[in-house]
C-alpha positions as CSV (number, residue, x, y, z in Angstrom):
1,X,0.0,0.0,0.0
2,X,1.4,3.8,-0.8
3,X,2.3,5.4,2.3
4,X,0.4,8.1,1.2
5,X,-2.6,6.5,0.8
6,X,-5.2,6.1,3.7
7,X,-6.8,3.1,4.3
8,X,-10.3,4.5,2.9
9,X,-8.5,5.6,0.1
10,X,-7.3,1.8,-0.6
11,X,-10.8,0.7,-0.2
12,X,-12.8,3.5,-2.3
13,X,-10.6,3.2,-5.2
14,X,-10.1,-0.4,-5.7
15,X,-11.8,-3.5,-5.4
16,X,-11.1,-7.1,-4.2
17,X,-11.8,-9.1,-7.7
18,X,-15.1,-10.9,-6.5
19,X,-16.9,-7.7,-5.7
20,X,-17.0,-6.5,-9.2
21,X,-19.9,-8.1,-9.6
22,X,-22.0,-6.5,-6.9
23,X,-20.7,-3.1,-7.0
24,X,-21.9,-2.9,-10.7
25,X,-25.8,-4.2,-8.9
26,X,-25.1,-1.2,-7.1
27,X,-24.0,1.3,-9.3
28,X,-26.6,0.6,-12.2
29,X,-29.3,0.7,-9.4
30,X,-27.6,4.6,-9.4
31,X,-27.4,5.2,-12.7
32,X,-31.0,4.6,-13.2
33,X,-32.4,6.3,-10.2
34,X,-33.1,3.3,-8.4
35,X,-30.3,3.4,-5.7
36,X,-32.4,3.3,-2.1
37,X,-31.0,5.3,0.6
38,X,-30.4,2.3,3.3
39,X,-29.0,-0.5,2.4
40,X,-27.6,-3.3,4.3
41,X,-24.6,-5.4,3.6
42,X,-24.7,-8.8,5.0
43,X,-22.9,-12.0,4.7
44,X,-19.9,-13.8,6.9
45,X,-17.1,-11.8,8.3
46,X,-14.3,-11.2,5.8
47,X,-15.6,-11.3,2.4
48,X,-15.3,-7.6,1.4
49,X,-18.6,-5.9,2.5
50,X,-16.4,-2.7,3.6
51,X,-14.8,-2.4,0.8
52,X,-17.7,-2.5,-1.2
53,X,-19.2,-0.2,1.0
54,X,-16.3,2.5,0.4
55,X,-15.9,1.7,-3.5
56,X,-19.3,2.6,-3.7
57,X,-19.4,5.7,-1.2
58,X,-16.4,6.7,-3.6
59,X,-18.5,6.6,-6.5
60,X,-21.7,8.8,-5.0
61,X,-19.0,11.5,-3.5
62,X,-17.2,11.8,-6.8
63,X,-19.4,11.2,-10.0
64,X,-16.7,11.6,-11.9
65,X,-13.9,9.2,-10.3
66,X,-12.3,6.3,-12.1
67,X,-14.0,2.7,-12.0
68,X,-12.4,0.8,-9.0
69,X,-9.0,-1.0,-9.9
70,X,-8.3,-4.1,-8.9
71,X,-7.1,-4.9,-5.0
72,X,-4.1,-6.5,-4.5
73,X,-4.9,-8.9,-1.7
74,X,-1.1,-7.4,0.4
75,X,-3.0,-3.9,0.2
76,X,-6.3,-4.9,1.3
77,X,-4.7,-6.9,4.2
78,X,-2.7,-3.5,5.1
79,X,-5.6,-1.5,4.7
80,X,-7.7,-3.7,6.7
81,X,-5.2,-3.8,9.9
82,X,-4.7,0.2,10.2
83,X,-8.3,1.5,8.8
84,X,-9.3,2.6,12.3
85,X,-6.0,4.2,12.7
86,X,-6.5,8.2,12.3
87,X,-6.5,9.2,8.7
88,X,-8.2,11.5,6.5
89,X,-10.8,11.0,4.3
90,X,-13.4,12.6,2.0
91,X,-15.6,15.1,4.8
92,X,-18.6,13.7,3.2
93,X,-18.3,10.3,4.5
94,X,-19.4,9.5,8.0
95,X,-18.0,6.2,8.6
96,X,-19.1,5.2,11.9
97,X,-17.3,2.2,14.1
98,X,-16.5,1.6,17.7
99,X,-14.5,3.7,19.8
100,X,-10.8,2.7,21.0
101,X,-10.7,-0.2,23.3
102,X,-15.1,-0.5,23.0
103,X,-16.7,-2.9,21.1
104,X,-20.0,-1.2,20.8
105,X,-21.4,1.9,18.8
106,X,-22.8,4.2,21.1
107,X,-26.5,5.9,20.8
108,X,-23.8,9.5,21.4
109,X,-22.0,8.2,18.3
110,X,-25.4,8.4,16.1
111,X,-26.4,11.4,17.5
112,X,-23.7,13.1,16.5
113,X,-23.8,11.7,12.7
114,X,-27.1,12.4,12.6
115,X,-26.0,15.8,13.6
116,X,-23.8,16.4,10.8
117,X,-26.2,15.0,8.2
118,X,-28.4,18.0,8.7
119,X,-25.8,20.4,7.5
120,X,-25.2,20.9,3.6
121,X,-22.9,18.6,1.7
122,X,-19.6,20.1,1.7
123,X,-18.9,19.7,-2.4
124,X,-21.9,19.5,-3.2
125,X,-22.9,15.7,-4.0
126,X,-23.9,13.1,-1.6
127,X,-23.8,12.9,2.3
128,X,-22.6,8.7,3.0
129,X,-22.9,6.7,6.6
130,X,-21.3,3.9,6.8
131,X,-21.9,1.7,9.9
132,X,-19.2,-0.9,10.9
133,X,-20.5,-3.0,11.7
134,X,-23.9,-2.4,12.2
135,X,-24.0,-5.5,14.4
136,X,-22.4,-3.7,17.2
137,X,-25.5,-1.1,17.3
138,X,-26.3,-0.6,21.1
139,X,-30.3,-1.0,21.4
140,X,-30.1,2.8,21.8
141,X,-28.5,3.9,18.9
142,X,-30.2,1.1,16.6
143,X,-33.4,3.1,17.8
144,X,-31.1,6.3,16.8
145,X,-30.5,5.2,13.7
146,X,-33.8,4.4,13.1
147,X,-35.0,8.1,12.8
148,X,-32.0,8.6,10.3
149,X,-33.2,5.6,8.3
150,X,-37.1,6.8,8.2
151,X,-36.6,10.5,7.5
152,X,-33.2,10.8,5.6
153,X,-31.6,14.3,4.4
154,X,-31.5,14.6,0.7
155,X,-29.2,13.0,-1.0
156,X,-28.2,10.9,2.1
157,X,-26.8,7.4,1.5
158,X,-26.8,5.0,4.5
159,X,-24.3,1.4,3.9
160,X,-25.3,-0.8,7.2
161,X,-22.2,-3.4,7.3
162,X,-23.5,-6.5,9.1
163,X,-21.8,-10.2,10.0
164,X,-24.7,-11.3,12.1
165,X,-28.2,-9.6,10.6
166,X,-30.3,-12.0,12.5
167,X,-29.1,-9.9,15.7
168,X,-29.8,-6.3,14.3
169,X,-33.7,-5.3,15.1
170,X,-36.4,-6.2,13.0
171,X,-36.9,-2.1,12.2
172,X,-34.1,-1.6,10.9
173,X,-33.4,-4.5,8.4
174,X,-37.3,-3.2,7.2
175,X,-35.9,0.6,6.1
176,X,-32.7,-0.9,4.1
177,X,-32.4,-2.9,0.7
178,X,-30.4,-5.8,1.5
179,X,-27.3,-7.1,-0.8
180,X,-26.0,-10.5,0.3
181,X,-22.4,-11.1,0.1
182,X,-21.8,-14.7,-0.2
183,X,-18.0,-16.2,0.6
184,X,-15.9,-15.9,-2.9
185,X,-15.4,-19.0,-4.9
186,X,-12.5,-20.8,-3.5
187,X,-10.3,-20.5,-6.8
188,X,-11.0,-16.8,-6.9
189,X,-9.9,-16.4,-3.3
190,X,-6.8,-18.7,-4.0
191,X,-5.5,-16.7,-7.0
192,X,-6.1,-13.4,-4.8
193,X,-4.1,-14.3,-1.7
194,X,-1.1,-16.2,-3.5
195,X,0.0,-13.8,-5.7
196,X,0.7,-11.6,-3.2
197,X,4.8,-11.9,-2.0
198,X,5.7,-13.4,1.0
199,X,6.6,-17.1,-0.1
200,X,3.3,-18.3,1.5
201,X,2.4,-21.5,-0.9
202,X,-0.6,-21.7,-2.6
203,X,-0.9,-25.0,-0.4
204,X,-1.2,-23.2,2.9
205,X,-3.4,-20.6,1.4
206,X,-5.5,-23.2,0.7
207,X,-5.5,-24.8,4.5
208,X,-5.7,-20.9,5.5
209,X,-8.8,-20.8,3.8
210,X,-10.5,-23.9,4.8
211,X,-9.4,-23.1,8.5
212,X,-11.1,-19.3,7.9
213,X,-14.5,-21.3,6.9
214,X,-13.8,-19.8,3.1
215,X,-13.9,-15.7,4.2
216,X,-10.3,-14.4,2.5
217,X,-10.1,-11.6,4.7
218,X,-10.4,-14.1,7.9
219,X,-7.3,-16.4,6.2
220,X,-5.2,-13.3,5.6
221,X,-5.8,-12.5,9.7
222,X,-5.0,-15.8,10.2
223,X,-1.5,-15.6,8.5
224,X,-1.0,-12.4,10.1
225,X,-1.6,-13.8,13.6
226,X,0.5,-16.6,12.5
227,X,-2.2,-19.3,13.3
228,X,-0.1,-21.9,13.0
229,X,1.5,-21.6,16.2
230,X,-1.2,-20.5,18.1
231,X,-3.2,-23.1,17.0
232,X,-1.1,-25.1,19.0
233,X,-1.2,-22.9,21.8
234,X,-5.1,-23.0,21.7
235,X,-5.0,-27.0,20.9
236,X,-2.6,-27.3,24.3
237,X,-4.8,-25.3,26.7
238,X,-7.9,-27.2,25.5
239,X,-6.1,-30.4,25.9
240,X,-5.2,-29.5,29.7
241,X,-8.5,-28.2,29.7
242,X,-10.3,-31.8,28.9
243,X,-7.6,-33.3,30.9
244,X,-8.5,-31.5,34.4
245,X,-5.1,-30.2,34.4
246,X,-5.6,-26.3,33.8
247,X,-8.4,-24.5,35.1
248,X,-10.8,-22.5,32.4
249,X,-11.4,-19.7,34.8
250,X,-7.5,-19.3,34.3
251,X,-8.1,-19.4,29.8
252,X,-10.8,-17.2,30.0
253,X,-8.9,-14.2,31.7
254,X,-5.9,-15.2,29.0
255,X,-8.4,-14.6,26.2
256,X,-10.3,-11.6,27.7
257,X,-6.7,-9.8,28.0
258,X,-6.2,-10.5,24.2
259,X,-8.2,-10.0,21.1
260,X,-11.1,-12.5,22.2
261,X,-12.4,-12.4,18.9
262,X,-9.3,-14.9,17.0
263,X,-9.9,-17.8,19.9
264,X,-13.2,-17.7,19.7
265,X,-13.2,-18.0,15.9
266,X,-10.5,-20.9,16.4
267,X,-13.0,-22.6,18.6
268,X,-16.0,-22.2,16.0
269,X,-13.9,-23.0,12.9
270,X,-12.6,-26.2,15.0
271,X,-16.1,-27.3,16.0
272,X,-17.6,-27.0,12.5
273,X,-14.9,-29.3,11.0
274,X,-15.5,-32.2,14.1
275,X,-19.2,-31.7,13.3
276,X,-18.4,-32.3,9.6
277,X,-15.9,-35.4,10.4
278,X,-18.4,-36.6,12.1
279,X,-20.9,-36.5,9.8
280,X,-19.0,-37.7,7.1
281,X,-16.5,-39.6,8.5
282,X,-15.2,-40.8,4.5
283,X,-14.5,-36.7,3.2
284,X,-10.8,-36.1,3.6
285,X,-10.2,-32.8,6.4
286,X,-7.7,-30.6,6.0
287,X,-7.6,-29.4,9.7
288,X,-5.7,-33.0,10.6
289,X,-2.8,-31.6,8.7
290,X,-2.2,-28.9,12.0
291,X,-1.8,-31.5,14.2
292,X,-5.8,-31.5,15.1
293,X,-5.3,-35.3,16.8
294,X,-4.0,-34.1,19.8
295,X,-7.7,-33.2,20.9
296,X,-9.1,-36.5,19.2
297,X,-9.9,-37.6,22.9
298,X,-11.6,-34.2,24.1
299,X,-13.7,-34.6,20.7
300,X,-14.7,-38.1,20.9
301,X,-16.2,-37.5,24.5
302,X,-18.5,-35.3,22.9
303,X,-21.8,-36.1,21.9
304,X,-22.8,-34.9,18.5
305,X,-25.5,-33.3,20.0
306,X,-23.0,-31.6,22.4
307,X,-21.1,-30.3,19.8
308,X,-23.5,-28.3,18.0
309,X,-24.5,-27.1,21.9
310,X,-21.0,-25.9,21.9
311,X,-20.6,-25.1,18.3
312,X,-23.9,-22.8,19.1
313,X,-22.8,-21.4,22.7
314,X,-19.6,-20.2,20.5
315,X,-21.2,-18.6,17.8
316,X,-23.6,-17.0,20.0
317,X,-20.8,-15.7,21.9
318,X,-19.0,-13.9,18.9
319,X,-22.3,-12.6,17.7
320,X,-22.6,-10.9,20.9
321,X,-19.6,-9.2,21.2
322,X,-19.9,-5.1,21.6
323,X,-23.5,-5.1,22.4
324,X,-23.6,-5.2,26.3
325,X,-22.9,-8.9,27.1
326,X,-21.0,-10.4,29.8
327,X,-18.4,-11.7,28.0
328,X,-15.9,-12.6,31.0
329,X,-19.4,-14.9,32.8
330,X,-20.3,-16.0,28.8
331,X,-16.8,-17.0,28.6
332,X,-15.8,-19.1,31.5
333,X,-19.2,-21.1,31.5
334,X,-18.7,-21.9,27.6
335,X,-15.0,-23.2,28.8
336,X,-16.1,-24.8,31.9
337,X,-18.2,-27.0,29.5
338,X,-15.3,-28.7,27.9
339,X,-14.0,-29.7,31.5
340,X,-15.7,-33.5,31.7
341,X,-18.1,-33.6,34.7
């Protein structure tokens, strides 16, 4: 990425290769006068949605920018890391996320877009929100937004980025036209993330992938995070776990401390591939290849049934993240169910 490009700059001018597709939905829907002004984003985390979101912001703030090139996949990765980081970018654009160190969107945060959207464009052309993710909403500021969505200024265009719609009220997903972004075909997502340097095979992209349930976003934070050897770490502690030889309550305050986000996506992705094993016992799994048989005992005391408990438990979990929950209680009791009784 230039070093004098912001990460909104990155995202509004080019365009990871599968989103060509849905950003031309988007901007013929404009071309013909057809472009509603709420529109919500949906699909799994890691599949673009932002970067749609900005590409096409970028296109209603400057009518007479160049098509989106095409994003190299070490860019978007950059981009994607440091795009809360302070930077400029077009006054226009209201892109709305949470605060430092919160995981919520406050009903103050709203307000004070709102706010702005009632003065006049500063050039002229559109006024854009873009809410990410709109999952993180606080029941406040979904009610905040709410008023924004009903009785928009003119020329006002709202992008609602979600990764778990099903938890965003009922109201809102009624005032917004919804485009579903499905995961990228696996080749597609393969040719993007090995040609970028780095000597990464196209092998362990591939395994990447599978261990990022498809999302090439999610396999490029993997990398980054270098999963591989904190895989093992989180395989070890669940292992001790299962074992009675390390107490969750002890995992739990590990995890809070960090990023609680990547475990907890470890644990999902983990869970959905048992489930699958276990389903079809005969279909070849790639997560075996990272040493996944050093949990085959705490797996094999499961249940089916118990598994997609805990597979649900998890997911429910991440979904819940920056709206209010306990995460620290939610935490140590999803844990303390691996623990045999």
């Amino acid at each position: 990425m230039d070093s004098d490009s912001s990460p909104a700059d990155v995202f509004s001018t080019q365009l990871c290769p599968w989103l060509f597709e849905p950003y031309a939905l988007l901007e013929n829907a404009h071309r013909e006068g057809q472009l509603g002004h709420g529109w919500l984003l949906t699909g799994p985390a890691g599949v673009g949605k932002l970067n749609l979101a900005l590409a096409m912001a970028n296109r209603l703030l400057n009518p007479d920018a160049a098509a989106p090139a095409r994003l190299p996949a070490a860019d978007a990765n950059t981009a994607m890391t440091t795009r809360h980081e302070p930077a400029g970018h077009h006054p226009d654009l209201h892109w709305v996320f949470p605060e430092p160190k919160k995981r919520s969107i406050s009903v103050a945060q709203i307000r004070q877009t709102a706010d702005a959207l009632m003065l006049t464009s500063l050039y002229g052309q559109a006024k854009i929100v873009i809410v990410e993710p709109a999952d993180a909403l606080t029941l406040e500021a979904a009610n905040a937004l709410l008023k924004t969505l009903e009785e928009p200024t003119r020329d006002t265009y709202l992008f609602l980025v979600s990764h778990q719609a099903g938890h965003l009220p009922a109201t809102i997903k009624s005032r917004c036209q919804t485009l579903s972004l499905p995961q990228p075909p696996l080749e597609s997502s393969l040719n993007w993330l090995s040609a970028q340097p780095g000597g990464v095979s196209r092998a362990d992209w591939a395994q990447l992938l599978v261990l990022a349930g498809g999302s090439p976003f999610r396999a490029l934070t993997l990398y980054e995070n270098e999963y591989h050897n904190k895989n093992r770490c989180f395989e070890e502690k669940f292992q001790l776990i299962s074992e009675r030889k390390l107490d969750p309550q002890e995992v739990a305050e590990e995890w809070l401390k960090q990023d609680i986000e990547l475990p907890l996506t470890w644990l999902s992705i983990r869970l959905q591939r048992v489930i699958q094993a276990r389903m079809a016992p005969d279909v070849s799994n790639p997560v075996t290849d990272l040493g996944s048989d050093r949990l085959h005992n705490t797996w094999r005391a499961l249940t089916l049934r118990g598994l997609f408990g805990r597979l649900e438990a998890t997911e429910t979990l991440l979904g819940q993240l920056g709206r209010g929950t306990n995460a620290d209680l939610a935490l140590r009791v999803l844990l303390l169910d691996f623990q045999p009784r």
